[in-house]
C-alpha positions in Angstrom: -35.3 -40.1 10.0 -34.9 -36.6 11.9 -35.4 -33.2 10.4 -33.2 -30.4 11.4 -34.8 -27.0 11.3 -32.6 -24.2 11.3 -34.0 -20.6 11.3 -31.8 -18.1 9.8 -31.5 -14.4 10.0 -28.8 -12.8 7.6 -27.6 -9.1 7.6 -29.6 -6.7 5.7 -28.9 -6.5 1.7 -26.7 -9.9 1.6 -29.4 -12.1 0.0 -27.7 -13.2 -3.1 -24.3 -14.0 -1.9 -26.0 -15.6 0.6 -27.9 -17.7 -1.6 -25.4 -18.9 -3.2 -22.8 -19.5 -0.4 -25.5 -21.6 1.2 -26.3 -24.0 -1.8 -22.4 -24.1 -2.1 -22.3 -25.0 1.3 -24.7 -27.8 1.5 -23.5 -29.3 -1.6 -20.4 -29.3 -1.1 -19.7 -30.0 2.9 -22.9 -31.6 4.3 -24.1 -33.6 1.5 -20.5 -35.7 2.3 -21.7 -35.7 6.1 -21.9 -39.2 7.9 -26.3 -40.3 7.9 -27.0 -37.3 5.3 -30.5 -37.6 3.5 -31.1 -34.6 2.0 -31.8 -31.0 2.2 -34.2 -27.8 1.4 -33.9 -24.3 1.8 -36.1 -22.0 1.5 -36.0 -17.8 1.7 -38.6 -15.3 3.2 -41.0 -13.3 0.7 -42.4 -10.9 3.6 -38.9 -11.3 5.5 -36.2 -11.4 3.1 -33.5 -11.6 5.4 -35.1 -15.0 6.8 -34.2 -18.2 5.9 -35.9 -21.7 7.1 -33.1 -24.9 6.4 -34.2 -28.5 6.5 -31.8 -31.0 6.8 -32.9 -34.7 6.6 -30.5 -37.2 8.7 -30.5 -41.3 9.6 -29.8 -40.5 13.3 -29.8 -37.5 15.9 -26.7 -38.6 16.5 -25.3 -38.4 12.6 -26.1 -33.9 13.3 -25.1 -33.8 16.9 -21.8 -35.4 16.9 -20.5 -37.4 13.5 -20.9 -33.8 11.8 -20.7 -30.9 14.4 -18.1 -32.5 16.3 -16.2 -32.9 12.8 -13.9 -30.6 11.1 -16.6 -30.4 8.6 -18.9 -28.1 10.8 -16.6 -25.6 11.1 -15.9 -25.4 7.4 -19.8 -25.5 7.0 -19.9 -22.2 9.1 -16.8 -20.3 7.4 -18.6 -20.8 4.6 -21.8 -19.5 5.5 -21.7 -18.3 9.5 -20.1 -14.5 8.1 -23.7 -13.6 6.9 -25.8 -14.3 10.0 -26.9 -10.9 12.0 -27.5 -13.6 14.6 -27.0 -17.2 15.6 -29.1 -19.4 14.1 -32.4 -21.1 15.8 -31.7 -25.0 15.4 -33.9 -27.9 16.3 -34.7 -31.6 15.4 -37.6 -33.0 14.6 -38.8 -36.7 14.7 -41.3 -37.9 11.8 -44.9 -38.3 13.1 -46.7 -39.1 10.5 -46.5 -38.0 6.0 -49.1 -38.4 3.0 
């Protein structure tokens, strides 16, 4: 399993269209992605702007090429990329250990 962190920073004021856009989003374009496990995202108390994603896939592979290399990914972003104030911070993550 890898975890895909991705830290978000959305212009000032757009929270709840945001919020919505993004659940829409993942339900309804990455939840049909190739090695797709699940998802969480969560929103900033002290930094409302700030989102933190977590994306759950089979492979590396199943983010980094069957969906960004897809027509899917650029759906994903039209559906959410027009509230960012910057490019998002992504990385993957490999399971160490859970309790």
């Amino acid at each position: 399993m890898i975890l895909e962190t991705a830290d978000i920073r959305i212009q000032p004021g757009r929270q709840a269209d945001f919020d919505a856009a993004i659940v829409q989003g993942l339900q309804t374009v990455i939840a049909k992605a190739k090695g797709f496990r699940g998802w969480r995202v969560v929103k900033g108390i002290e930094s409302p702007e700030r989102y933190l994603l977590q994306i759950e896939w089979e492979t590396l592979e199943n983010h980094t090429v069957d969906f960004r290399e897809s027509p899917a990914f650029a759906e994903w972003r039209a559906i959410v990329g027009p509230f960012f104030a910057q490019p998002p911070v992504v990385e993957h993550f490999a399971l160490v250990g859970a309790g």
